[in-house]
C-alpha positions in Angstrom: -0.1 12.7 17.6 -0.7 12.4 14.0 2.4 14.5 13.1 4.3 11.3 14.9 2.7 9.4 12.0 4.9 9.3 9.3 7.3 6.7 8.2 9.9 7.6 5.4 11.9 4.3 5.5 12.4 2.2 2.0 13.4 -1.4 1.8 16.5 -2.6 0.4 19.0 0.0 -0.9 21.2 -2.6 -2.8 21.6 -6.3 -3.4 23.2 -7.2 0.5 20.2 -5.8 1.9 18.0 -8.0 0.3 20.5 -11.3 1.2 20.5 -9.9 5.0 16.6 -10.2 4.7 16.3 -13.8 2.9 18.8 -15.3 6.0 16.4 -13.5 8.4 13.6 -15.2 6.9 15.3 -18.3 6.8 16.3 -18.4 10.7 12.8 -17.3 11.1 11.0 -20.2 8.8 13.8 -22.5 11.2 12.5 -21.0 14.6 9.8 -19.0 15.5 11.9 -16.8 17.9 13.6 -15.8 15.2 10.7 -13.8 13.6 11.2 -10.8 16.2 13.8 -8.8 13.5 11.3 -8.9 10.6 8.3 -7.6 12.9 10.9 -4.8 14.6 11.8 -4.1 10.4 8.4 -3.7 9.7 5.8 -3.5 12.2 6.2 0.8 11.9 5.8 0.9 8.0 2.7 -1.5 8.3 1.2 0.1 11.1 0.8 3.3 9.0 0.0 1.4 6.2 -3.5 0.3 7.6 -3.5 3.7 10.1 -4.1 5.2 7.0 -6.7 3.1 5.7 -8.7 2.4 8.8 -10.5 4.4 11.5 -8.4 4.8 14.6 -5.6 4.3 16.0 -7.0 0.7 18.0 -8.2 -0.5 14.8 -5.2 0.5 13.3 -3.0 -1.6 16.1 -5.4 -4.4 16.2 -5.1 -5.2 12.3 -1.9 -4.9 12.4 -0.9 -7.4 14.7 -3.4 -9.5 13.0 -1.2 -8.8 10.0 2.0 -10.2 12.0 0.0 -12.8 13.3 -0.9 -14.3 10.0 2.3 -14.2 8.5 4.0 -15.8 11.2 1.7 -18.5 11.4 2.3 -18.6 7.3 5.8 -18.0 7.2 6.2 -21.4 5.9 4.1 -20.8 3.0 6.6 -17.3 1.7 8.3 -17.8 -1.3 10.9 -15.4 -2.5 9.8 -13.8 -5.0 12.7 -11.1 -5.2 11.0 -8.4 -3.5 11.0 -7.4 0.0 9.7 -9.5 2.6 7.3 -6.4 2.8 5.7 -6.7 0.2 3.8 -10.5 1.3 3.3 -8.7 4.5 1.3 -5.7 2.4 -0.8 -8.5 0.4 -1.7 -9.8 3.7 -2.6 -6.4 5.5 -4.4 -5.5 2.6 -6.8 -8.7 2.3 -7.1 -7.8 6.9 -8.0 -4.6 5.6 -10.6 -5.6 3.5 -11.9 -8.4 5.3 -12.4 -5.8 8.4 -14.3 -3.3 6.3 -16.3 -6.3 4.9 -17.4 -7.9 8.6 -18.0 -4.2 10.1 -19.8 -2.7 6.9 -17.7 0.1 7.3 -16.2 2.3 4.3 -12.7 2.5 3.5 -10.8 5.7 4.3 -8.5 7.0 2.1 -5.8 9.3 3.4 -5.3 11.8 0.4 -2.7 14.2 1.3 -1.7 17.6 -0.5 1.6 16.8 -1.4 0.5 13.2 -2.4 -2.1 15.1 -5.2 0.6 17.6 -6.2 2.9 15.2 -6.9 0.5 13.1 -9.4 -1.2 16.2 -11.0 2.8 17.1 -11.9 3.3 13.9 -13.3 0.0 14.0 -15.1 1.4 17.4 -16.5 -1.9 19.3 -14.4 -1.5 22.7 -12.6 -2.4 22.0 -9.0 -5.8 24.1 -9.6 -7.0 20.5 -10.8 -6.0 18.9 -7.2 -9.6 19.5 -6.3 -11.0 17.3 -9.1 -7.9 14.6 -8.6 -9.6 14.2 -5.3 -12.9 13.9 -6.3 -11.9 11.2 -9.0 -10.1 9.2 -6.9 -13.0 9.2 -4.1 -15.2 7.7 -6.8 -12.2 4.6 -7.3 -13.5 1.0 -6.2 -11.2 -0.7 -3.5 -8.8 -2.4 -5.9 -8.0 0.8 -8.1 -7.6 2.7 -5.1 -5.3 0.4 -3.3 -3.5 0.4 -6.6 -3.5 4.7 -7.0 -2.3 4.1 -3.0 0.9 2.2 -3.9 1.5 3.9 -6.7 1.5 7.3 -5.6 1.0 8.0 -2.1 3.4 4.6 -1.3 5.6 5.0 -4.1 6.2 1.5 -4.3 7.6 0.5 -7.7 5.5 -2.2 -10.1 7.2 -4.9 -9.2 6.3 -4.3 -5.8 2.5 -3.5 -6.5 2.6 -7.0 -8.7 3.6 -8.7 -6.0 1.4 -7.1 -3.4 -1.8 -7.6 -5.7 -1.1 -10.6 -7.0 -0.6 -9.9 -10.8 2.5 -9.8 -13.1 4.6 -6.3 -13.3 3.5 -5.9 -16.7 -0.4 -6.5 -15.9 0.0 -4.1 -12.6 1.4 -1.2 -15.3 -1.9 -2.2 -17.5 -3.9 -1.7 -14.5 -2.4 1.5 -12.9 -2.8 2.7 -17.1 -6.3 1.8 -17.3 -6.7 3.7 -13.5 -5.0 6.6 -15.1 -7.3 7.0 -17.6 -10.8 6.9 -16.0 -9.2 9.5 -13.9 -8.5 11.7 -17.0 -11.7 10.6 -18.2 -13.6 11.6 -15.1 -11.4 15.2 -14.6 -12.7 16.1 -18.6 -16.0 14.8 -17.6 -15.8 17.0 -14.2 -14.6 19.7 -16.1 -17.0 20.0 -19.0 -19.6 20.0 -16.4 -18.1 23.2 -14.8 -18.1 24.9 -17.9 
């Protein structure tokens, strides 16, 4: 089943894509009824989203209607922003997330997948014999800088997405993911020197 779990879809290839979405929003904000294209859009990409930071699959499904939920009930409140309508929906599935991890005292799972570690030890200019350490340094992330590494890295959403999905400015969510970056390093020298 779990193989079946993987979305690969982006958001918005060009500028019409984005004015397709804004009248969609539009006839939604105008009638509810009109909300069913933005959950068919989304609902998959979200789904995952939280799958992959939950316990189960009926967690994962109950959170994410939650999620569909509370923006419809809010749609009235969006403001474009000029991202994707995804990204409010990720704000609000994020704050579910938390909230549900909160009320059930449970810990939060990150999904940390091979390809995802590779990928940031290249950029980081590591050989992969570091992925092991990676891991370990990202484990020891609170919730914020790991949602942050998440969107980042494992997402790939760009900053301007993450800004709007945590509530900062691009240039603060580049600070941040910077200052993230280097308690990693930090801790990998730290980990290291201990090895040694």
């Amino acid at each position: 089943m779990e193989a079946q779990l993987t979305y690969t879809g982006r958001f918005h290839q060009n500028a019409d894509q984005l004015r397709n979405e804004k009248a969609m929003i539009e006839a939604a904000k105008a009638n509810v009824r009109n909300f069913e294209p933005l959950y068919t859009k989304y609902y998959e990409a979200i789904f995952l989203f939280i799958f992959r930071r939950t316990e189960g699959m009926e967690v994962a499904r109950e959170l994410t209607s939650e999620v569909f939920f509370r923006a419809l009930s809010k749609l009235d409140t969006y403001e474009d922003r000029g991202v994707p309508f995804s990204a409010w929906l990720y704000r609000i599935a994020l704050n579910i997330i938390h909230n549900n991890h909160r009320a059930h005292k449970t810990k939060r799972i990150i999904t940390l997948e091979d390809h995802h570690l590779k990928a940031y030890c290249e950029e980081a200019g590591w050989s992969d014999d570091r992925m092991e350490m990676v891991e370990a340094a990202i484990l020891t992330l609170d919730e914020e800088e790991t949602s942050y590494m998440e969107l980042r890295f494992f997402e790939e959403r760009p900053f301007r997405e993450i800004a709007a999905i945590m509530n900062t400015s691009e240039a603060g969510a580049k600070m941040k993911m910077q200052r993230i970056l280097q308690k990693i390093r930090k801790r990998i020298g730290t980990d290291k020197a201990m090895k040694s």
